[in-house]
C-alpha positions as CSV (number, residue, x, y, z in Angstrom):
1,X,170.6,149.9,104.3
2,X,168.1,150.0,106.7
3,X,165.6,151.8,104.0
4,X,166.4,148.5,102.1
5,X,165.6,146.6,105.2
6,X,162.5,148.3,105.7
7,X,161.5,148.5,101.9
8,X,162.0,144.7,101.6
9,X,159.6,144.5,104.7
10,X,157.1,146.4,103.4
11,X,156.9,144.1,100.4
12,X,156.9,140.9,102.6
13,X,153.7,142.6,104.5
14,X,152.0,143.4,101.4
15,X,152.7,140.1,99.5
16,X,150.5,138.6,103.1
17,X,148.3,140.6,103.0
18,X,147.3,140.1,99.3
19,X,148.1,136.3,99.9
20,X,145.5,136.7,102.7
21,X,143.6,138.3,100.9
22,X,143.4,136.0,97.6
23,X,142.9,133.2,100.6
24,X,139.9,134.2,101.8
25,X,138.1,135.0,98.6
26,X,139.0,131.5,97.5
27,X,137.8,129.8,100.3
28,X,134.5,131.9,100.3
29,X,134.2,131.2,96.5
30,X,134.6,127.6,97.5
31,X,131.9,127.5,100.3
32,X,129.7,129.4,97.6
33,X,130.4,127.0,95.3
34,X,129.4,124.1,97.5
35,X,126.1,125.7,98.8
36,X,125.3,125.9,95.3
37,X,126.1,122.9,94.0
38,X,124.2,121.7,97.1
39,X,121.1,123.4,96.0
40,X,121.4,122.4,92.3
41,X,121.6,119.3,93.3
42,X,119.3,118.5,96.2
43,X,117.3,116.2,94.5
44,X,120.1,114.1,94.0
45,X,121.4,114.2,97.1
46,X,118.0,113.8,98.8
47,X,117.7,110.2,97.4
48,X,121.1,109.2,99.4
49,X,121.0,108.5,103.2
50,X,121.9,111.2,105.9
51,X,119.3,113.6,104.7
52,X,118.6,116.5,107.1
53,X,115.7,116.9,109.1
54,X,114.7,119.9,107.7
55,X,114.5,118.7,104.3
56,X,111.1,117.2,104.9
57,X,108.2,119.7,105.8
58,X,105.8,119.0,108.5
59,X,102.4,118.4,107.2
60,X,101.2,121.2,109.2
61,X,102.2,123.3,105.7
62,X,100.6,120.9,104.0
63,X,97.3,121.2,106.0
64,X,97.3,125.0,105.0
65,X,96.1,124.6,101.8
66,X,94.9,120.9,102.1
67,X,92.6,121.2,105.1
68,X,90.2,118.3,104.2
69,X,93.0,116.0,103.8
70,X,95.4,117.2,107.0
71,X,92.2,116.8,109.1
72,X,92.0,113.5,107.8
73,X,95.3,112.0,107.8
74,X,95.1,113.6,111.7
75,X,93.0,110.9,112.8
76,X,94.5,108.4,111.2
77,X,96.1,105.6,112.6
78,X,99.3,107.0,110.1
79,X,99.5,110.4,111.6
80,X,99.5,108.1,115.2
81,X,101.9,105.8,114.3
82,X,104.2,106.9,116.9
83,X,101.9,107.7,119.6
84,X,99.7,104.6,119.0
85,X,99.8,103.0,122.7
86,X,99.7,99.4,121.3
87,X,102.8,100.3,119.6
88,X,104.9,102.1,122.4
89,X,103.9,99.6,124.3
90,X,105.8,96.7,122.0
91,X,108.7,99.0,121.3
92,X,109.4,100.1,125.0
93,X,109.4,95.8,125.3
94,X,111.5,95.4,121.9
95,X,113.7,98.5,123.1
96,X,113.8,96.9,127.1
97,X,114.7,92.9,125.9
98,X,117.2,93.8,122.3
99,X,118.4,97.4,123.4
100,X,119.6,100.2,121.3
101,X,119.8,98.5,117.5
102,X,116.0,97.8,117.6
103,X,114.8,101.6,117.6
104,X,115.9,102.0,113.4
105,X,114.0,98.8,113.2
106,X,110.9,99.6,114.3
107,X,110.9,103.6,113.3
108,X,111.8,102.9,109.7
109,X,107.9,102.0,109.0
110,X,106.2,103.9,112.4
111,X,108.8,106.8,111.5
112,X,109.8,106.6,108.2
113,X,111.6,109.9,107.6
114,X,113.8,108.4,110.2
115,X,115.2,106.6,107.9
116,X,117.0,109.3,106.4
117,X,117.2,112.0,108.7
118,X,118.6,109.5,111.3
119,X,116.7,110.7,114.1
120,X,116.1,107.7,115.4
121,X,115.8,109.6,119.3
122,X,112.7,111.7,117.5
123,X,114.0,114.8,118.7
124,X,112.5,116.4,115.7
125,X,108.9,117.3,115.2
126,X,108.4,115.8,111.5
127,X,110.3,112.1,113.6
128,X,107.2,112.6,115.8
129,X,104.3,112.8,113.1
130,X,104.7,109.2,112.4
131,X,104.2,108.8,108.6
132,X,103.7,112.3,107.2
133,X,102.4,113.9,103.8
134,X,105.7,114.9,102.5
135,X,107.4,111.2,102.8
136,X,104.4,109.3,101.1
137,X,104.4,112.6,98.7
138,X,108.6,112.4,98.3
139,X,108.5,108.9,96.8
140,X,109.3,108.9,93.5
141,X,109.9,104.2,93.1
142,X,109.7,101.5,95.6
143,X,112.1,98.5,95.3
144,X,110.9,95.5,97.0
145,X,113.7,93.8,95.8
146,X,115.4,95.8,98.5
147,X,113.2,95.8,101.5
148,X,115.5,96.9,104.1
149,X,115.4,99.9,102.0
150,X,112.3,100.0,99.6
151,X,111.7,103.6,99.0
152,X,113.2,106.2,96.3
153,X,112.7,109.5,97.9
154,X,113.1,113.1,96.6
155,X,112.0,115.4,99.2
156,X,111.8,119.4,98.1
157,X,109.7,121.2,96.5
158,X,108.2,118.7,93.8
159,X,104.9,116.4,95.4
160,X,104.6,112.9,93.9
161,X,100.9,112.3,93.6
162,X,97.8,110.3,91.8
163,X,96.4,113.3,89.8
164,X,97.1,113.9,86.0
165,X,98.0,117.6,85.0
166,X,97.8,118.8,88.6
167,X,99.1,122.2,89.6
168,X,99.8,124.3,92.2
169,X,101.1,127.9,93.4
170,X,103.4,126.1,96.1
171,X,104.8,122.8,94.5
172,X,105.7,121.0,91.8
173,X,102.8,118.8,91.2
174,X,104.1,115.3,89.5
175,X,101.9,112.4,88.4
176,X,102.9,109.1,90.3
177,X,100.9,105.8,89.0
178,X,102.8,104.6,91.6
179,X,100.6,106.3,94.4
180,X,97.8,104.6,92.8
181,X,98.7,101.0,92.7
182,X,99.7,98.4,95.9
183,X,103.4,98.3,95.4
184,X,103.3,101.8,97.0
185,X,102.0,100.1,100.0
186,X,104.3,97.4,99.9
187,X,107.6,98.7,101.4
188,X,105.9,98.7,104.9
189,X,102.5,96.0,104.7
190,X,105.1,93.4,104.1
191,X,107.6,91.9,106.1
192,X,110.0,89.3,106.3
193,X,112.3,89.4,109.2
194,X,115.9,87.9,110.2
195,X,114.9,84.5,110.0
196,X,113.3,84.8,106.7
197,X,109.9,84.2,108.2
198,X,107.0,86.3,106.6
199,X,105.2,88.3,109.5
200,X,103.2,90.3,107.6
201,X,101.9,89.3,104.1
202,X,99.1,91.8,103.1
203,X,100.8,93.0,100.0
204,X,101.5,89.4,98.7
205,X,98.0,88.2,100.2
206,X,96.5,91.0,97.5
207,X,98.7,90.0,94.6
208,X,97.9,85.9,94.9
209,X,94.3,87.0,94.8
210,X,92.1,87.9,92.2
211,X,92.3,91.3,92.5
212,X,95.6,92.0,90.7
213,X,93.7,90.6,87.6
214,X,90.8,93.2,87.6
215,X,92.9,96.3,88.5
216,X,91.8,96.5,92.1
217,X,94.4,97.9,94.7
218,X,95.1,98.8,98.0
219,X,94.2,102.6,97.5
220,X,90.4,101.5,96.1
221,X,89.2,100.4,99.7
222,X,91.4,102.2,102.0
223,X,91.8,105.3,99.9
224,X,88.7,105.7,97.6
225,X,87.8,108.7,96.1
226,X,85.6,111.3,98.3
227,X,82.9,113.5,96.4
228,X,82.0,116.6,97.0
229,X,85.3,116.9,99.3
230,X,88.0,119.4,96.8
231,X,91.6,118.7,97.3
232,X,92.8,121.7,97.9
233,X,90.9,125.2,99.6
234,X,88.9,126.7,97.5
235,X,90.8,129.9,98.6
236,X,94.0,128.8,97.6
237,X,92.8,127.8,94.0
238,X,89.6,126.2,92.5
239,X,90.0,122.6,92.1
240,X,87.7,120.1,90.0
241,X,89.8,117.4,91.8
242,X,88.1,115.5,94.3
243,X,90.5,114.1,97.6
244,X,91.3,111.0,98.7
245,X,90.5,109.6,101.6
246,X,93.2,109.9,104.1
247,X,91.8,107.8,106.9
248,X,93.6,105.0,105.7
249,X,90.9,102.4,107.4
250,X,91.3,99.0,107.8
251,X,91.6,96.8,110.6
252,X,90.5,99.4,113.3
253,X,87.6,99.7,111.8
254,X,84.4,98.5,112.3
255,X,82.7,99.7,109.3
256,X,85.5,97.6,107.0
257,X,85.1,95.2,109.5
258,X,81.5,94.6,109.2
259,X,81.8,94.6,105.2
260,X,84.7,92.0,105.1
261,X,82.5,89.1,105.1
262,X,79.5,87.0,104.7
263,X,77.9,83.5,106.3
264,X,75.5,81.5,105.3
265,X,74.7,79.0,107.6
266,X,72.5,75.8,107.1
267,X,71.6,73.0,109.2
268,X,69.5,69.4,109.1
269,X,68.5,67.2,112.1
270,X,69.4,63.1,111.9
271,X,69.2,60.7,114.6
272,X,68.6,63.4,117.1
273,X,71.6,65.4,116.2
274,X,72.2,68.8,114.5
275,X,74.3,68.9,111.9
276,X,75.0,72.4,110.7
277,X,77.3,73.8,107.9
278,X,78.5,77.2,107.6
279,X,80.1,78.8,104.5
280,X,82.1,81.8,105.3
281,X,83.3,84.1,102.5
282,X,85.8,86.8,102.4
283,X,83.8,88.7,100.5
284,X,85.4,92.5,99.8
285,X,88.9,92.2,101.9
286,X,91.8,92.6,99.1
287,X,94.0,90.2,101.3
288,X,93.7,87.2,103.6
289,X,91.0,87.4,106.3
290,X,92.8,88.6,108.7
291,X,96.1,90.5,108.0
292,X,98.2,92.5,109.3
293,X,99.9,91.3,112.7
294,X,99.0,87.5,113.5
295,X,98.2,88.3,117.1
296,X,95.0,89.2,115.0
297,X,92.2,86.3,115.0
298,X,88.9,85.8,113.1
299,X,86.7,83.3,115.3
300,X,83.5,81.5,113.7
301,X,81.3,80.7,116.3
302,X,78.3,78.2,116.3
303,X,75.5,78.4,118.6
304,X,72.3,76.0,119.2
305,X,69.7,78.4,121.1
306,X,66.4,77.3,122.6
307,X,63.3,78.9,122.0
308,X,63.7,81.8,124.3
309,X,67.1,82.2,122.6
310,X,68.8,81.1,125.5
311,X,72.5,79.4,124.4
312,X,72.2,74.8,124.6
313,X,76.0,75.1,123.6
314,X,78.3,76.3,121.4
315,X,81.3,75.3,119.1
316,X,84.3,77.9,117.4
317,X,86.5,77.9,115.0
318,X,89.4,80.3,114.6
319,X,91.2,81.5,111.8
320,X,94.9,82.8,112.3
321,X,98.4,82.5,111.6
322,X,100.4,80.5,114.3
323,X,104.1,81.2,114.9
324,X,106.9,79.6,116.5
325,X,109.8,80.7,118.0
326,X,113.3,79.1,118.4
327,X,112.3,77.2,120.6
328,X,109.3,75.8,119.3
329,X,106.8,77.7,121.7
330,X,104.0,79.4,120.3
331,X,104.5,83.5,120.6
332,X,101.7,85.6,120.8
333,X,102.8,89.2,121.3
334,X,103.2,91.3,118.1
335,X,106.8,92.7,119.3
336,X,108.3,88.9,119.5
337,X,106.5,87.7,116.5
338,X,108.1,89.9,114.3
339,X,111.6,89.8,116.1
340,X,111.8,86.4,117.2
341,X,109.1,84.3,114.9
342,X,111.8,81.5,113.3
343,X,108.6,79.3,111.8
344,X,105.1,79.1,111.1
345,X,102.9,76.5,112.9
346,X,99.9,77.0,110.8
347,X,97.9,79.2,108.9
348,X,94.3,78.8,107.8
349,X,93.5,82.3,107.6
350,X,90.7,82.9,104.2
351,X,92.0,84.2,101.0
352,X,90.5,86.9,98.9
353,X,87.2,85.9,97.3
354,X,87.5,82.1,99.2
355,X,84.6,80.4,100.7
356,X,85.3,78.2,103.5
357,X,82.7,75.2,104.4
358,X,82.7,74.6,108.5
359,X,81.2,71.7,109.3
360,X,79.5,71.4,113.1
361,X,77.8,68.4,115.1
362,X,75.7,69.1,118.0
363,X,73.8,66.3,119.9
364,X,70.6,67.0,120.6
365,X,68.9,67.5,124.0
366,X,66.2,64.6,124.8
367,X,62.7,66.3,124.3
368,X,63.7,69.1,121.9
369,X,61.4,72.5,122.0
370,X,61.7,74.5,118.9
371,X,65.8,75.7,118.8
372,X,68.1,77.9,116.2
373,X,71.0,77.6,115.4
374,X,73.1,81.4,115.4
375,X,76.5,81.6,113.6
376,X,78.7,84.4,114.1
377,X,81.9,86.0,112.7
378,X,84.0,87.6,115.0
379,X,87.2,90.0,114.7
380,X,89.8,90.0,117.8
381,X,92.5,92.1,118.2
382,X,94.4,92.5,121.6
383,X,95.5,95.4,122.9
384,X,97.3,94.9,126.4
385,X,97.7,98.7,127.7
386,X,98.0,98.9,131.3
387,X,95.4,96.0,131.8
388,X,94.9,92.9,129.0
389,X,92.5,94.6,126.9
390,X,90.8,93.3,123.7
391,X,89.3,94.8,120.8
392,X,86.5,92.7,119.1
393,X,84.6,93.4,116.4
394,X,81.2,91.2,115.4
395,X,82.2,91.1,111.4
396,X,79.1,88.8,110.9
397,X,75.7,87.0,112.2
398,X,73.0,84.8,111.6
399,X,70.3,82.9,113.1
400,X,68.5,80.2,111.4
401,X,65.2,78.3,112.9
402,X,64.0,74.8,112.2
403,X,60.5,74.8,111.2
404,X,57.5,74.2,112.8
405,X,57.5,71.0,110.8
406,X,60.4,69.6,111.1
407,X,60.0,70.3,114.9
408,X,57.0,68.7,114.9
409,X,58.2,65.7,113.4
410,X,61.5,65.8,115.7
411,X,58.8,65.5,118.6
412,X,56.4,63.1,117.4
413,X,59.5,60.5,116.2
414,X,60.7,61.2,119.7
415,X,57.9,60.4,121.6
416,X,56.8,57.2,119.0
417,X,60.2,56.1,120.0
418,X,60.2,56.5,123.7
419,X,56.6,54.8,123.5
420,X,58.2,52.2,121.5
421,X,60.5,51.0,123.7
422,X,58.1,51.2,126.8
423,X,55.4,49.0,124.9
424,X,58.9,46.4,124.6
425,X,59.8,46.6,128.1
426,X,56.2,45.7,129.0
427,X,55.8,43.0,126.7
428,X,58.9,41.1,128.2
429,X,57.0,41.9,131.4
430,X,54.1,40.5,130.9
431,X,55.4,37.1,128.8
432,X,58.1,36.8,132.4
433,X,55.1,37.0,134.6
434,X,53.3,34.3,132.2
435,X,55.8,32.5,132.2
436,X,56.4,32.2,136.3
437,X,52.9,31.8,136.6
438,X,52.4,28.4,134.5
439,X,55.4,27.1,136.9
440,X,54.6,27.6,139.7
441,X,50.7,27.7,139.7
């Protein structure tokens, strides 16, 4: 009996012991199966929120076979977009004044992996790059029927670029026309925020232009072509293909600056006035003059100089966009406009191509010298770090001189009309002292 007892034990044991047995390969079948299924379908997956910060690679790897380009996107204001004081400086204010909610806010454009890594705190290294080379090189479509959440990304081993029949020994190289057209630039240079206001307009500034029409975008001036400058290290693999720019510049600098626009100033004198007229033109800027942020300002200033150059007086005009909040106070830091901006006040900023006429009336100064007359196109930008700081860029000049002629005449019809008046005064004179002479003598 007790054989039986310990026979039927036995069995019991064994029948766990396989059971166990049977258990564990199952469940280590299963947790193959799902690491598999997750690698089969990354790409899939990748496109869906909750991505993991590893999935993107820092564009330190990039930079080891695309040296020119790393070194390039390193200085640009891109690779800084998170350490860009101007910009801590509104989001430690944004942060401070709407707490916790604003920091996705902000980092979806500054940090864009962010959005799908959901490292909002930037504890991770690629949070910290600000907008890397593997997100712009993940996207794959842009929606901007969505805007909260514009981009279509497939981060992995397959690189979204503007080069036909590209290779490589460490990617999957893919043609995007995407990268090479606006709407790419879109999901970030354009912004509408919570009360439907639009803060920033540079993408639908370009497309209400002319440029659209002639096949000009975003990527031509801010990423043109560079020759002689190969894409990838010669000791990597011989390339034909010719970078990009990577700079990204625009309205930090002075050399786009400087090309944006032109004046042409002219100027008459009547009835001892001067009555200039300048024509400004937004000559090579792809969107309105200025963009971007509309604590940003383009100031046309008007000048009468006398013949040592020394300033008579001076008149400005300024071009921006003026919001309002709530309340119906002006704002004029960056952080509030784009948070708290509920209308616009006015806008007279200069369209692509458009050509302004700025009409000015200066009186003259009794007993004019030879003046000129300077006008001048100004950029300003603040930047209040630590101290009120400002960043201003002279954009255009140009001085223009009466002639001799005309000065001579200005003179002579100056002093024919003080001597005019002098030979009245004495003729009323003289017939007042004729007068009281025959009466009383």
């Amino acid at each position: 009996m007790e054989k039986k007892k310990i026979g039927h034990g036995v069995k019991l044991i064994s029948s766990w012991l396989n059971f166990k047995e049977v258990l564990i390969k199952r469940f280590v079948f299963f947790i193959s199966s799902v690491f598999l299924l997750i690698l089969l379908s990354s790409s899939s997956l990748a496109r869906e929120k909750g991505i993991s910060e590893t999935v993107f690679s820092p564009s330190q790897e990039c930079g080891k076979c695309h040296i020119n380009i790393h070194q390039a996107w390193s200085n640009s204001m891109h690779a800084k977009a998170i350490e860009d004081p101007v910009f801590k400086l509104d989001y430690l204010h944004a942060l401070d004044e709407n707490g916790e909610k604003i920091r996705g806010y902000c980092l979806s454009c500054h940090s864009p992996t962010t959005r799908y890594t959901g490292d909002i705190y930037l504890k991770n290294r690629i949070s910290r790059e600000g907008i890397n080379c593997d997100f712009c090189h993940s996207i794959y479509a842009v929606d901007l029927e969505n805007p909260k959440d514009p981009f279509k990304v497939n981060p992995g081993s397959t690189q979204y670029g503007p080069y036909q029949n590209a290779s490589s020994p460490a990617h999957i190289a893919t043609y995007s026309e995407l990268h090479t057209r606006s709407e790419f630039c879109a999901g970030c240079h354009q912004l509408k925020n919570n009360f439907g206001v639009l803060v920033l307009g540079t993408y639908s500034e370009w497309k209400e232009g002319p440029y659209p029409e002639q096949k000009v975008y975003c990527q031509n001036c801010h990423m043109p072509k560079v020759p002689g400058m190969p894409i990838v290290d010669a000791k990597v693999k011989k390339s034909e293909l010719n970078m990009t720019a990577h700079e990204f510049l625009g309205g930090h600098s002075e050399i786009n600056l400087q090309h944006a626009a032109t004046l042409r100033t002219q100027f008459e004198v009547k009835k001892s006035k001067a009555l200039v007229a300048v024509f400004v033109t937004n000559a090579e800027s792809g969107h309105k003059l200025p963009t971007g942020t509309p604590v940003r300002k383009v100031i046309l200033s008007v000048k009468l100089l006398d013949d040592k150059g020394k300033k008579i007086t001076e008149k400005e005009k300024v071009y921006q966009k003026v919001l309002l909040d709530q309340k119906g106070d002006v704002l004029t830091e960056s952080y509030k406009m784009i948070l708290e901006a509920s209308s616009i006040l006015s806008d007279n900023r200069i369209a692509p191509k458009e050509t302004r006429q700025e009409k000015f009336e200066f009186d003259l100064p009794p007993g004019i010298k030879p003046f000129s007359v300077e006008s001048s196109l100004r950029y300003q930008y603040p930047t209040p770090v630590l101290t009120a700081g400002l960043m201003e860029v002279e954009m255009a000049k140009q001085v223009v001189s009466l002639p001799l002629g005309k000065i001579f005449l200005i003179g002579f019809f100056s002093w024919l009309r003080v001597f005019i008046i002098l030979l009245f005064l004495f003729l009323i004179l003289w017939m007042g002292y004729r007068m009281l002479k025959r009466r009383f003598l």
